[in-house]
C-alpha positions as a Python dict, from the first residue, in 0.01 Angstrom:
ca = {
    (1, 'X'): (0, 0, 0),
    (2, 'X'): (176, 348, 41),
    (3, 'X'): (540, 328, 233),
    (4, 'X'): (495, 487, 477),
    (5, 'X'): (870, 508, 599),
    (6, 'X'): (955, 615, 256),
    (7, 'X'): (730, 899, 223),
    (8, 'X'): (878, 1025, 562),
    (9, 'X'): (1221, 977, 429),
    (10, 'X'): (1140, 1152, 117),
    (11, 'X'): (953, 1466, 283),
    (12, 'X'): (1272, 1485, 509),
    (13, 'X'): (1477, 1504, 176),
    (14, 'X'): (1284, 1771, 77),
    (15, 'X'): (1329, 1945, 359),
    (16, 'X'): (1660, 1934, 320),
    (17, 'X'): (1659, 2068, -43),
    (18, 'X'): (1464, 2379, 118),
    (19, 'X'): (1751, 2455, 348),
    (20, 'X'): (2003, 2421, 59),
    (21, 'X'): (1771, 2619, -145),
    (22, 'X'): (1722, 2928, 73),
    (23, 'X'): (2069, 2887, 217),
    (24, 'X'): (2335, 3016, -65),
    (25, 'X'): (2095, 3303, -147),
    (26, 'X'): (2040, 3444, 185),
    (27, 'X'): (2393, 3391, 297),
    (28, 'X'): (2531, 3633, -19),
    (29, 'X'): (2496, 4008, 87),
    (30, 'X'): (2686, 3906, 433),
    (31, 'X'): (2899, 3680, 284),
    (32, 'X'): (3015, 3954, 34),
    (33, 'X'): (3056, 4191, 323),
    (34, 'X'): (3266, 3904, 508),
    (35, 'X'): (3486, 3829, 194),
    (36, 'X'): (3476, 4183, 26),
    (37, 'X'): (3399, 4069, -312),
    (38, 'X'): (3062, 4008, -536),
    (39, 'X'): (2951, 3663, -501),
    (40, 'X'): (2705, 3668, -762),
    (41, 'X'): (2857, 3377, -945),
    (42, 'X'): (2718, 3192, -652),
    (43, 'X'): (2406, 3110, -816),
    (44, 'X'): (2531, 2976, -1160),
    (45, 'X'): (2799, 2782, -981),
    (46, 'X'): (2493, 2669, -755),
    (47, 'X'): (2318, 2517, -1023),
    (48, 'X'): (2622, 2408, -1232),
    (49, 'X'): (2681, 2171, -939),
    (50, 'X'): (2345, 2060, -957),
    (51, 'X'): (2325, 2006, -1307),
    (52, 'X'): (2622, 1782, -1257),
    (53, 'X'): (2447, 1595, -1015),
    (54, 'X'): (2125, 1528, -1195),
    (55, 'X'): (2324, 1382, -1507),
    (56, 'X'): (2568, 1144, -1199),
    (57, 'X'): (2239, 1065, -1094),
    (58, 'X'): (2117, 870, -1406),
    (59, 'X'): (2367, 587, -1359),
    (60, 'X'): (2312, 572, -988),
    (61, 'X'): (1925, 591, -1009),
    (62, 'X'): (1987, 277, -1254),
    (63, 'X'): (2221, -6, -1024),
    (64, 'X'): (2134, 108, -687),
    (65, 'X'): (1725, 187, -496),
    (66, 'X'): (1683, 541, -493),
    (67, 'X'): (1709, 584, -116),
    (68, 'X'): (2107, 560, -188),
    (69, 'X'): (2133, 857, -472),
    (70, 'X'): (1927, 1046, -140),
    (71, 'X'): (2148, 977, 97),
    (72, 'X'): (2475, 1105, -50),
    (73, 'X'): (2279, 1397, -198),
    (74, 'X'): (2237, 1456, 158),
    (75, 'X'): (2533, 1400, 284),
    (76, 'X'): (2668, 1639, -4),
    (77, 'X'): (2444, 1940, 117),
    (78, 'X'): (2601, 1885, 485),
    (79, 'X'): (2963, 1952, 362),
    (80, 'X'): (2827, 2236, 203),
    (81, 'X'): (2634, 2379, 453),
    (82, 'X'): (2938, 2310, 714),
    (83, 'X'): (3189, 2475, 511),
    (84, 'X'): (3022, 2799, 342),
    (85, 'X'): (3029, 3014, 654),
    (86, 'X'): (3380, 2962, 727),
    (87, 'X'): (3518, 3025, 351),
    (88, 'X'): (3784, 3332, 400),
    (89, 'X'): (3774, 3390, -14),
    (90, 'X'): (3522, 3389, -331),
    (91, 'X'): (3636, 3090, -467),
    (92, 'X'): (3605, 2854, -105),
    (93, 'X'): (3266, 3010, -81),
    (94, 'X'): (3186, 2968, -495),
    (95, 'X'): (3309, 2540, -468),
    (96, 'X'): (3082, 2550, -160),
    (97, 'X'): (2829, 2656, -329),
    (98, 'X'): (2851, 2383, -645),
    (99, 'X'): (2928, 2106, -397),
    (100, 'X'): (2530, 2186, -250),
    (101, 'X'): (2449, 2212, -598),
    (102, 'X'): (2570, 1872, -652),
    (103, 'X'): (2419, 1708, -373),
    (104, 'X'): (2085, 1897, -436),
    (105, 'X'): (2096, 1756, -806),
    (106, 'X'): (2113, 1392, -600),
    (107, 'X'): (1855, 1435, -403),
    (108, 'X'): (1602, 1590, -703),
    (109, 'X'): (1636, 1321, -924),
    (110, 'X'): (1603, 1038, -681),
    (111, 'X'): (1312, 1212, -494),
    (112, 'X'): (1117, 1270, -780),
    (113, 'X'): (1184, 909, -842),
    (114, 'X'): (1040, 815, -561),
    (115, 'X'): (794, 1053, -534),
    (116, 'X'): (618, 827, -808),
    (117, 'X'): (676, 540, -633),
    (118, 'X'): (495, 606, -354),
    (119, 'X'): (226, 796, -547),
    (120, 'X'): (-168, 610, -555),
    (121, 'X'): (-255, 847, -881),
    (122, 'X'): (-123, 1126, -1049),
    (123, 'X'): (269, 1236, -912),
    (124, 'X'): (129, 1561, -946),
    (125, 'X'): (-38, 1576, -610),
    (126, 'X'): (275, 1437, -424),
    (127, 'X'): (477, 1654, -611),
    (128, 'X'): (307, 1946, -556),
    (129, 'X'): (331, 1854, -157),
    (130, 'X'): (688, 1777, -160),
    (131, 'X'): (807, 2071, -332),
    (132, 'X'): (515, 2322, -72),
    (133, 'X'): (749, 2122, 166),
    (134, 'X'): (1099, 2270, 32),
    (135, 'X'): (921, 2630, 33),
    (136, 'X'): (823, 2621, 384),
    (137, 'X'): (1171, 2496, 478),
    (138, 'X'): (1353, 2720, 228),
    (139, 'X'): (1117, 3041, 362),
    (140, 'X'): (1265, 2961, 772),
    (141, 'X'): (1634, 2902, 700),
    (142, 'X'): (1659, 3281, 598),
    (143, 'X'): (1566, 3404, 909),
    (144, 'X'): (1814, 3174, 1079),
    (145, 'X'): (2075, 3321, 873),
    (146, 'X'): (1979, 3671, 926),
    (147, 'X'): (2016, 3604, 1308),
    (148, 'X'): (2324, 3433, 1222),
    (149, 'X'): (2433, 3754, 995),
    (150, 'X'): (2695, 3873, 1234),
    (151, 'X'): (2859, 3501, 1336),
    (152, 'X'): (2841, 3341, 1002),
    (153, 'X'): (3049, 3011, 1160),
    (154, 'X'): (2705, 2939, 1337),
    (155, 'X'): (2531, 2916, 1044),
    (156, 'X'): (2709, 2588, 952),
    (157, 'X'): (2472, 2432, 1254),
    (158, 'X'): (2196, 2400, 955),
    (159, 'X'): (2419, 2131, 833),
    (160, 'X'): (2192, 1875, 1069),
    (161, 'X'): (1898, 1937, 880),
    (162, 'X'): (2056, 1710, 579),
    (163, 'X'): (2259, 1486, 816),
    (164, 'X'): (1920, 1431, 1010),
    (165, 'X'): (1781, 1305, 684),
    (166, 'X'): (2067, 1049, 634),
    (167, 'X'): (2017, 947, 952),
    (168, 'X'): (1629, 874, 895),
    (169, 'X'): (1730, 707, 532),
    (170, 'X'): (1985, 482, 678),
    (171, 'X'): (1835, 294, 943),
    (172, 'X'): (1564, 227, 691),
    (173, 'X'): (1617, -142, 576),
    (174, 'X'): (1485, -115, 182),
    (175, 'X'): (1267, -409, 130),
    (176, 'X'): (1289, -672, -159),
    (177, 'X'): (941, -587, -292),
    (178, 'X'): (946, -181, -224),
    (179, 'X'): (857, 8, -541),
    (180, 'X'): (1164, 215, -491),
    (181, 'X'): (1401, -102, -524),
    (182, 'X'): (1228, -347, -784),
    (183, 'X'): (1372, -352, -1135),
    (184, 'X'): (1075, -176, -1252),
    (185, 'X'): (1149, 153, -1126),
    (186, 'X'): (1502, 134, -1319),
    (187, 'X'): (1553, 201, -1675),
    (188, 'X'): (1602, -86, -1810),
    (189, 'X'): (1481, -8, -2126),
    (190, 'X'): (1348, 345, -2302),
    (191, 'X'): (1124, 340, -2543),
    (192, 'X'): (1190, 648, -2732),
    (193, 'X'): (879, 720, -2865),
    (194, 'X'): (732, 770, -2533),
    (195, 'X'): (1033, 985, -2475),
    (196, 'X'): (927, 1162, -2749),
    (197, 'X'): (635, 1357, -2676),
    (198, 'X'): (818, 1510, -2386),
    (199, 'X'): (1014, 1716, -2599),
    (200, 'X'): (807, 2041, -2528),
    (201, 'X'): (822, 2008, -2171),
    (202, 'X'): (1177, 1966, -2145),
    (203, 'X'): (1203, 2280, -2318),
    (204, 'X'): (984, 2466, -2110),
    (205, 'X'): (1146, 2342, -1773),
    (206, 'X'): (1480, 2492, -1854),
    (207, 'X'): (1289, 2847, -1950),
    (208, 'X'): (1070, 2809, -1611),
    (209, 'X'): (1364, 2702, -1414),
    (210, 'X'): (1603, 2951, -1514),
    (211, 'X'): (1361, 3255, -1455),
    (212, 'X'): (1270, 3133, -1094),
    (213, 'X'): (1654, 3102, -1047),
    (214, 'X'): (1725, 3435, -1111),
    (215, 'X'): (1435, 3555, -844),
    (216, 'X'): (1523, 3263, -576),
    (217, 'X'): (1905, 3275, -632),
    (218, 'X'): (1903, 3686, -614),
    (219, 'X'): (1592, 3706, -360),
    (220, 'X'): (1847, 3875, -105),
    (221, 'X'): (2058, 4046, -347),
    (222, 'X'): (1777, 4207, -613),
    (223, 'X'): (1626, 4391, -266),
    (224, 'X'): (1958, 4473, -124),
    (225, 'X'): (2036, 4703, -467),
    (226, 'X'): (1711, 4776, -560),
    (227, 'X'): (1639, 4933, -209),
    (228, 'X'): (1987, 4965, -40),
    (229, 'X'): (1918, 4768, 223),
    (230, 'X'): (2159, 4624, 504),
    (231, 'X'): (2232, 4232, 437),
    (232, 'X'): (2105, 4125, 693),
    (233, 'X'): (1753, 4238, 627),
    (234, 'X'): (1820, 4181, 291),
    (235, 'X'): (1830, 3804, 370),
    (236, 'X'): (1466, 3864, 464),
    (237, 'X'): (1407, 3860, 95),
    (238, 'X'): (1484, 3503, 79),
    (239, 'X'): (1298, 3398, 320),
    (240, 'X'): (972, 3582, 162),
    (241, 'X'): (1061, 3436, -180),
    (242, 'X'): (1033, 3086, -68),
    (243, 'X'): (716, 3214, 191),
    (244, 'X'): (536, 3328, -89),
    (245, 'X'): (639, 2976, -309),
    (246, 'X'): (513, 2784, -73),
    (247, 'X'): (152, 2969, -61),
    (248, 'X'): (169, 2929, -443),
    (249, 'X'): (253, 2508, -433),
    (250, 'X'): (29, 2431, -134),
    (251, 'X'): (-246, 2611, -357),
    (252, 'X'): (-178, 2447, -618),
    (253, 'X'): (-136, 2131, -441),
    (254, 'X'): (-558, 2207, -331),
    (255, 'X'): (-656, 2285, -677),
    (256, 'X'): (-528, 1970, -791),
    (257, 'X'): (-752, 1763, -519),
    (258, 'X'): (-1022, 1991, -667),
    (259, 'X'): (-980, 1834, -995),
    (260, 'X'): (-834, 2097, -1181),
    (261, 'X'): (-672, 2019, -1492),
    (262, 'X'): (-280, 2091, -1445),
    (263, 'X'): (-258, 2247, -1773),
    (264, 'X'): (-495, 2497, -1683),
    (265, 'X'): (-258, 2592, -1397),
    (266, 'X'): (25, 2573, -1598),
    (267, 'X'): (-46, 2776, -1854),
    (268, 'X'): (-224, 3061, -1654),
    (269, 'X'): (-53, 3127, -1402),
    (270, 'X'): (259, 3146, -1635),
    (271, 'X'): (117, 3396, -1884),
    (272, 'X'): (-4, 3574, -1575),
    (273, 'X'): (363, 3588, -1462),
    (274, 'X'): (503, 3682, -1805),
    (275, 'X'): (305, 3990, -1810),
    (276, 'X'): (434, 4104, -1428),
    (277, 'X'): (767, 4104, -1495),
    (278, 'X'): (770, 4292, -1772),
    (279, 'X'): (579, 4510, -1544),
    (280, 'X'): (889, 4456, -1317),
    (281, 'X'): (1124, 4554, -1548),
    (282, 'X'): (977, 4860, -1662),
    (283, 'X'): (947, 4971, -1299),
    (284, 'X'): (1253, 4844, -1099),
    (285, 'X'): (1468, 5205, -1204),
    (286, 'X'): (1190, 5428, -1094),
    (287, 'X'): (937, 5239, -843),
    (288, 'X'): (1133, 4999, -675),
    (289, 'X'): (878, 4925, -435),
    (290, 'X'): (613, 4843, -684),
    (291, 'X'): (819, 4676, -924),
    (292, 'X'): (914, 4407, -594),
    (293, 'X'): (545, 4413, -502),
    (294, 'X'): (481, 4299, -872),
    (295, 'X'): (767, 4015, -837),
    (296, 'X'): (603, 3908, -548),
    (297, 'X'): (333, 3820, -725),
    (298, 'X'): (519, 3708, -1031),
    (299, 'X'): (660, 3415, -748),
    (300, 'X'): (291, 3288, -608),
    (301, 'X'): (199, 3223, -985),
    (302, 'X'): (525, 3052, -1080),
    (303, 'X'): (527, 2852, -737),
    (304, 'X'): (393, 2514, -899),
    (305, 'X'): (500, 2527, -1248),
    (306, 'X'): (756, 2295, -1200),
    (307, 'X'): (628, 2037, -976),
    (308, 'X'): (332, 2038, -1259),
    (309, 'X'): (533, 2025, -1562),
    (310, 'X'): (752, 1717, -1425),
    (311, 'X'): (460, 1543, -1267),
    (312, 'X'): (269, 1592, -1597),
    (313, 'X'): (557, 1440, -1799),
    (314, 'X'): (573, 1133, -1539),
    (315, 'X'): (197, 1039, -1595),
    (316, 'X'): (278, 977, -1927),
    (317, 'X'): (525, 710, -1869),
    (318, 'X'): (538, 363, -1745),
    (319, 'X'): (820, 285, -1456),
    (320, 'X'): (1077, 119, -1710),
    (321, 'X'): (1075, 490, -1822),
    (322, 'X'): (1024, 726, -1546),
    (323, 'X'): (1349, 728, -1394),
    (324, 'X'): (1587, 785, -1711),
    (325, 'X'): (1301, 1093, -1835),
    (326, 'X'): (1326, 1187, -1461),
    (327, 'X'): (1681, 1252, -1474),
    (328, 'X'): (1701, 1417, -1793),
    (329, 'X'): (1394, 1646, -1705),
    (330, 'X'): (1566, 1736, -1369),
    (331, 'X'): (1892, 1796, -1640),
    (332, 'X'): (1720, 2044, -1854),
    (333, 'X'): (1584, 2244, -1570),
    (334, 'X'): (1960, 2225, -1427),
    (335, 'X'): (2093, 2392, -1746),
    (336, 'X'): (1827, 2641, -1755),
    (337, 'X'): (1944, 2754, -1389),
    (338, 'X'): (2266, 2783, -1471),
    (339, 'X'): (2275, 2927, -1844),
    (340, 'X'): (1976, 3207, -1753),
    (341, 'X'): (2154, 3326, -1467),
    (342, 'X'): (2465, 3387, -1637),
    (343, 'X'): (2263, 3505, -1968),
    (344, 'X'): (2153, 3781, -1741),
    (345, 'X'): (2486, 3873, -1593),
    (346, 'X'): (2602, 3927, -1946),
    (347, 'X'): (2289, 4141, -2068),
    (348, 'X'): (2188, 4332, -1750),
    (349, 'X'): (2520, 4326, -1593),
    (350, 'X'): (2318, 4330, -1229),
    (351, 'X'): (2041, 4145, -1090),
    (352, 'X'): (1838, 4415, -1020),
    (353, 'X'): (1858, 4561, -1347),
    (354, 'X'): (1560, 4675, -1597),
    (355, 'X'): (1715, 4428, -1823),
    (356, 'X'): (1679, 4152, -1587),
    (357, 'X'): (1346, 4095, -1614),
    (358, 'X'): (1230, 4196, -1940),
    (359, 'X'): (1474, 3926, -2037),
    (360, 'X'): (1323, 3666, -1813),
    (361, 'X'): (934, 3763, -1879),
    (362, 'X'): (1044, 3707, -2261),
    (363, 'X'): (1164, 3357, -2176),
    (364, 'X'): (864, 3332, -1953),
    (365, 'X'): (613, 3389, -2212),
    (366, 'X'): (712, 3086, -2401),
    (367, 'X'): (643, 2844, -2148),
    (368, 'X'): (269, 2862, -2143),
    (369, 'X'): (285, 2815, -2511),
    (370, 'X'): (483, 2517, -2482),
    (371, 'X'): (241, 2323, -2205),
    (372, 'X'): (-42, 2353, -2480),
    (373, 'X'): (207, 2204, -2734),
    (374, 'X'): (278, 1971, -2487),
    (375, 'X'): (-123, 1902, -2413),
    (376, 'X'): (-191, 1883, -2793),
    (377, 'X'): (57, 1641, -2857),
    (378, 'X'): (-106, 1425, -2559),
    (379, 'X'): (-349, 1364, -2718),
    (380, 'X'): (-267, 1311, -3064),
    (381, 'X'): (-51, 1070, -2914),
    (382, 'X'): (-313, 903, -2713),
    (383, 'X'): (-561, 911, -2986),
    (384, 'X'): (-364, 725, -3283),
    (385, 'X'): (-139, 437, -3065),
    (386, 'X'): (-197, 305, -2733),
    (387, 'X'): (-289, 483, -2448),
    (388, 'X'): (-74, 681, -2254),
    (389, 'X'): (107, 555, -1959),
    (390, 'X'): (-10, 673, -1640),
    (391, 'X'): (115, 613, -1326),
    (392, 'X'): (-134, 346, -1083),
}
């Protein structure tokens, strides 16, 4: 019987993770104006704090029911969200930043954790629902903060959106026999071979993740050059970067109920977006407006790669496993966001550069190769040992 206390929790989490999401981002053209400096270092210090927090979560995920690794995630992303409006200098506003990376790293690892608990088949579907639910959230926040553009102190209001979701945690008394809190959800013991065949999807996350970060980190900023626009309409950009996820992961979310395979999604939709931003890039110095009308549609396609590629991976292990190959999933992903980002800044020396994305379609054309490795391997696996695990 689903929990249904926990799945509220959990989709309140999310929620959460939206705000934090969109909130950084949409916040950077104004903020630079504010501090009179370039904040682009925002982003890899974003997910540097979040990389940190998926590799605290491990040990947490293992003594304690994930409802607690959620709750100071959450309580993490409120500090954060407080205190980013009223930093006076690039370095208050850049530890900001990796402090909501840090919670949001929490909060990832636990609710993807959970999200299996609380799943009846494949943590696809849930997944897929969860993360439509951070898009929605993270595609409203940047219109708050473009209202807020002028009286940036306000902004720190959004803070209740996490502190609501402690609130909704906490009085939640975490029953003895609750998937989330049994001994079977905690790693208490890996069996490496299963760990194995996960190998090409943890490479692929990291490639996947990294790209979207440099569209979702920059989705005010890559607008605000490519178009000289004022920041606050820039911020807009955020908030149709996350609209446009969100129409991408609730449609994948329907294919799935449709029965279709997630590979076929995966590996699609990714080659499709390979292809458009090297269209991007080839277009961003002379046809702006095309080249962003070609990212848009570079961000529908990418919208549910990673709620697939995780949710694949977690079918394929039993609960001993799930949440020590959860956290170190959630871990490469982290280190793609925060080494492509910077990889980037190096090479293109601007977010809205040529180089920018003909870089990232490069590293986006390997991960559809990898999910048929990945697929292949599957069943190979399946075929010569036991079956594979998948979750009940």
């Amino acid at each position: 019987m689903l929990d249904t206390r926990l799945r509220t929790g959990l989709f309140a989490a999310f929620a959460s993770l939206g705000v934090t999401a969109a909130f950084i981002p949409a916040m950077l053209p104004a903020a630079e104006r504010a501090i009179h400096g370039d904040l682009s270092a925002a982003v890899p210090a974003l997910f540097g704090g979040l990389l940190i927090g998926v590799l605290l979560s491990g040990p947490l995920l293992m003594r304690f029911p994930p409802r607690v690794t959620l709750i100071l995630g959450s309580v993490l992303q409120a500090l954060a969200i407080a205190s980013a409006p009223w930093a006076g200098t690039a370095v208050a506003f850049l530890i900001a930043a990796a402090i909501a990376g840090l919670g949001f790293g929490l909060v990832e690892a636990a609710g993807a954790v959970s999200a299996k608990s609380v799943s009846t088949g494949s943590a696809t579907g849930i997944l897929s629902a969860l993360l439509g639910t951070v898009a929605v959230c993270a595609a409203v926040t940047p219109l708050l903060v473009a209202l807020g553009a002028s009286m940036l102190p306000v902004l720190s209001l959004l803070a209740l959106v996490p502190l609501a979701t402690v609130a909704l945690l906490a009085r939640r008394s975490e029953p003895a026999h609750s998937a989330a809190a049994t001994t079977d959800d905690t790693p208490a013991r890996r069996d490496l071979r299963a760990l194995i065949v996960l190998i090409p999807f943890a490479v692929a996350l990291p490639l996947y993740v990294g790209v979207e970060t440099v569209l979702s980190g920059w989705s005010a900023t890559i607008p605000e050059r490519a178009l000289a626009l004022d920041p606050a309409l820039a911020a807009l950009g955020t908030s149709v970067f996350w609209g446009l996820m969100a129409v991408g992961r609730f449609t994948a979310a329907g294919l799935r109920r449709l029965d279709v395979s997630p590979v076929v999604i995966l590996a699609s939709s990714t080659a499709g977006a390979a292809v458009l931003l090297a269209t991007a890039g080839l277009l961003i110095e002379t046809a702006p407006v095309f080249a962003l009308l070609a990212l848009a549609v570079v961000i529908v396609l990418f919208a549910p790669s990673y709620g697939l590629i995780v949710g694949v991976a977690l079918d394929r292990l039993d609960p001993a496993n799930s949440a020590a190959a959860t956290g170190a999933l959630v871990a490469c992903g982290a280190v793609g966001g925060t080494f492509v980002p910077s990889l980037v800044l190096l090479v293109g020396d601007s977010p809205a550069s040529s180089a920018t994305f003909l870089l990232s379609a490069a590293l986006c054309a390997a991960v559809p190769v990898l999910v048929l490795v990945g697929a292949r391997t599957r069943r190979a696996t399946s075929d010569r040992s036991s079956p594979p695990h998948v979750v009940a």
